[in-house]
C-alpha positions in Angstrom: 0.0 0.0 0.0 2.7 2.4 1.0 4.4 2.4 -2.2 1.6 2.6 -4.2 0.7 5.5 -2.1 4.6 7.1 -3.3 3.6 6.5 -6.6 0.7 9.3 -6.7 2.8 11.6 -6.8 4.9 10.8 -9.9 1.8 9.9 -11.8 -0.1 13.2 -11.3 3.3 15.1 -12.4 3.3 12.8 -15.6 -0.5 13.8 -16.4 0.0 17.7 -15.6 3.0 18.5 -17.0 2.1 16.3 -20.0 -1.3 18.2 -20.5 -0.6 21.9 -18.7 3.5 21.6 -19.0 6.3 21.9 -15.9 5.0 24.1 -13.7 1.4 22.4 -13.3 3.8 19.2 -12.9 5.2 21.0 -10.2 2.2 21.8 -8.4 0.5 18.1 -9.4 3.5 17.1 -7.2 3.8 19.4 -4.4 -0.2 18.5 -4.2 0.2 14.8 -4.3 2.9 14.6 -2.2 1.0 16.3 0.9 -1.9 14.4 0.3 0.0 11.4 0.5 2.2 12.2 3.1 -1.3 13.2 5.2 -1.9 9.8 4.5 1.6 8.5 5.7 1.1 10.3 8.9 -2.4 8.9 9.9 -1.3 5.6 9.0 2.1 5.7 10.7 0.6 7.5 14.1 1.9 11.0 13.6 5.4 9.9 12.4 7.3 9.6 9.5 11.1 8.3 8.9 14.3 10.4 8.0 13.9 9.5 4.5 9.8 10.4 4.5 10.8 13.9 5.6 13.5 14.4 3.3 11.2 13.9 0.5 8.3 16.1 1.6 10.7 18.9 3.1 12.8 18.9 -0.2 9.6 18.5 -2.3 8.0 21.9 -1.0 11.0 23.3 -0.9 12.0 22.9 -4.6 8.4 22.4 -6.1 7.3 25.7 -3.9 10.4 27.6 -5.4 9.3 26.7 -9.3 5.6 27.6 -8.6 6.3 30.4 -7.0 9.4 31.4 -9.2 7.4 30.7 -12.2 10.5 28.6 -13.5 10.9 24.7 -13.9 14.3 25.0 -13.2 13.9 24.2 -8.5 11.6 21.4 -10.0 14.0 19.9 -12.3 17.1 20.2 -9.4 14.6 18.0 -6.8 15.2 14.8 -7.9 19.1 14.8 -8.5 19.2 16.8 -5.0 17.1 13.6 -3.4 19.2 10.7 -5.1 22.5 12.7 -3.9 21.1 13.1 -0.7 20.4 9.4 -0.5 23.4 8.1 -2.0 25.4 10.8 0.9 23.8 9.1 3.7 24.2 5.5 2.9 28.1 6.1 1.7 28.7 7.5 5.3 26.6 4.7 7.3 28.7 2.8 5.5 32.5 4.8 6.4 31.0 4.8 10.1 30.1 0.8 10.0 26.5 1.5 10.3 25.2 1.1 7.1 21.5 1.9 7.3 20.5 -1.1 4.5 20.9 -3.3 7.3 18.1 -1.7 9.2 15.7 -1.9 6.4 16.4 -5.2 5.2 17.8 -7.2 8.2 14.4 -8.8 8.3 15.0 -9.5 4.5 18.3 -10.8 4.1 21.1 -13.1 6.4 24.5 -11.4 5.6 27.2 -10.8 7.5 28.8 -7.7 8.9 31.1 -7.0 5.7 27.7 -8.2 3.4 25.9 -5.4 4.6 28.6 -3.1 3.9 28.8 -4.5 0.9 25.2 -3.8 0.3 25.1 -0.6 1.3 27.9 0.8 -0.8 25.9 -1.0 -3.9 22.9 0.9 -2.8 25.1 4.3 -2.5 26.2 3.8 -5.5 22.5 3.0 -7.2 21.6 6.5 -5.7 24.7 8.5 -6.7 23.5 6.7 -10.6 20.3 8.0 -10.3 21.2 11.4 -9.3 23.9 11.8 -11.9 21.4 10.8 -14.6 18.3 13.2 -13.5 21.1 16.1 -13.4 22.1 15.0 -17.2 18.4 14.5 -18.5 17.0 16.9 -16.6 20.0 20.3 -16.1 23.0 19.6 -18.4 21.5 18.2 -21.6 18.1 19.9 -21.3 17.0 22.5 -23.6 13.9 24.6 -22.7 13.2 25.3 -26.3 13.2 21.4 -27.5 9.5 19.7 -26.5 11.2 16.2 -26.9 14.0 17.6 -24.0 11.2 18.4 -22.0 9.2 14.8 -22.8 12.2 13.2 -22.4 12.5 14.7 -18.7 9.4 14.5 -18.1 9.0 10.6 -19.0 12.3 9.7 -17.3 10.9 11.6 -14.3 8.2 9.8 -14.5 8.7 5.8 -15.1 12.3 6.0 -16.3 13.6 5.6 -12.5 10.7 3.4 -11.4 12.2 1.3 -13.6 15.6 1.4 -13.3 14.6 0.7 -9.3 12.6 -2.2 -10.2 15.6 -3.9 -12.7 18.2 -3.4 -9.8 16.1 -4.6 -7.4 15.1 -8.1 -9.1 18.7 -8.4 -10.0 19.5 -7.8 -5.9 16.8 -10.5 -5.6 18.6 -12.7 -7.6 22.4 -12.0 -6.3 21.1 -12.6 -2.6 18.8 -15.6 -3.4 20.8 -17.6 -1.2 20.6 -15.5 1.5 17.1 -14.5 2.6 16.2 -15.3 5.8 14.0 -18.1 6.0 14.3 -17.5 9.8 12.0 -14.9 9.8 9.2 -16.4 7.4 9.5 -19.5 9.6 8.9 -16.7 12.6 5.8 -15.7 11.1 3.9 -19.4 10.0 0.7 -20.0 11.5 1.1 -22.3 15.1 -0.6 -24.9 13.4 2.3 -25.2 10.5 5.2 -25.3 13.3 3.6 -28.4 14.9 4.3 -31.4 13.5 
């Protein structure tokens, strides 16, 4: 539900900037992205994570400057900002021997100490990817006067990461196959399926 939820956002930029341009995009996702985050906070009791905040601080904050500001420009800086951001914070869990992957997936996953390290870093690097392609599709090659810059950017922005996530994380599924932790699905069987 959650990330169906995140997904709002992304669609209603790709109908309004598709139909009213970049700016309406803007405001399709500083829109969404409160409604959903209103959402977030029922669900998760007045509270969201580090990375929920991040998101909706740096998506008012960028979104609001391009609406405001009349100028696509804040709103085509948010997502490479974001991914950096990311990429930043798992790099230096990682240098400090905390590396926050552990914390989402240690439910997930069996690796050891240098795995999740491992992991993390792959992740960091994922992120620092991302970032470094929104800043070339979306600031150094894009030209306000070409439509197919702007489609190009504005389909990227839309689907182009969703995908990219989704191909790095099946291939993730399939590098650490032999390490999920069947500890924890055995954790959660019914009563009646532990008894012999």
């Amino acid at each position: 539900m959650t990330a169906l939820l995140d997904l709002l956002p992304l669609i209603a930029f790709f109908f309004a900037s598709k139909k009213f341009g970049l700016i309406a995009g803007a405001a399709a996702v500083l829109v969404s992205t409160l409604a959903v985050y209103g959402v977030h906070l029922a669900r998760q009791k007045g509270k969201l994570t580090k990375q929920q905040w991040t998101v909706l601080l740096l998506t008012i904050v960028f979104c609001g400057a391009s609406i405001l500001l009349q100028d696509d420009l804040y709103l085509r800086w948010k997502t490479p900002v974001i991914n950096l951001l990311f990429a930043l914070a798992l790099g230096i869990s990682a240098l400090i021997g905390k590396p926050l992957i552990q914390a989402v997936a240690k439910d997930i996953f069996r690796l050891s100490p240098r795995g999740w390290l491992r992991l993390t870093w792959v992740w960091a690097a994922f992120f620092l990817l991302l970032a470094a392609l929104h800043y070339w599709i979306g600031l150094y090659a894009y030209d306000e006067t070409s439509e197919s810059s702007k489609n190009l950017f504005i389909n990227f922005k839309s689907y182009g990461q969703l995908i990219l996530m989704i191909v790095f994380m099946l291939a993730q599924g399939i590098v650490l196959r032999g390490y999920l932790n069947t500890d924890a699905e055995a954790a959660n069987a019914p009563e009646q399926e532990k008894q012999p």
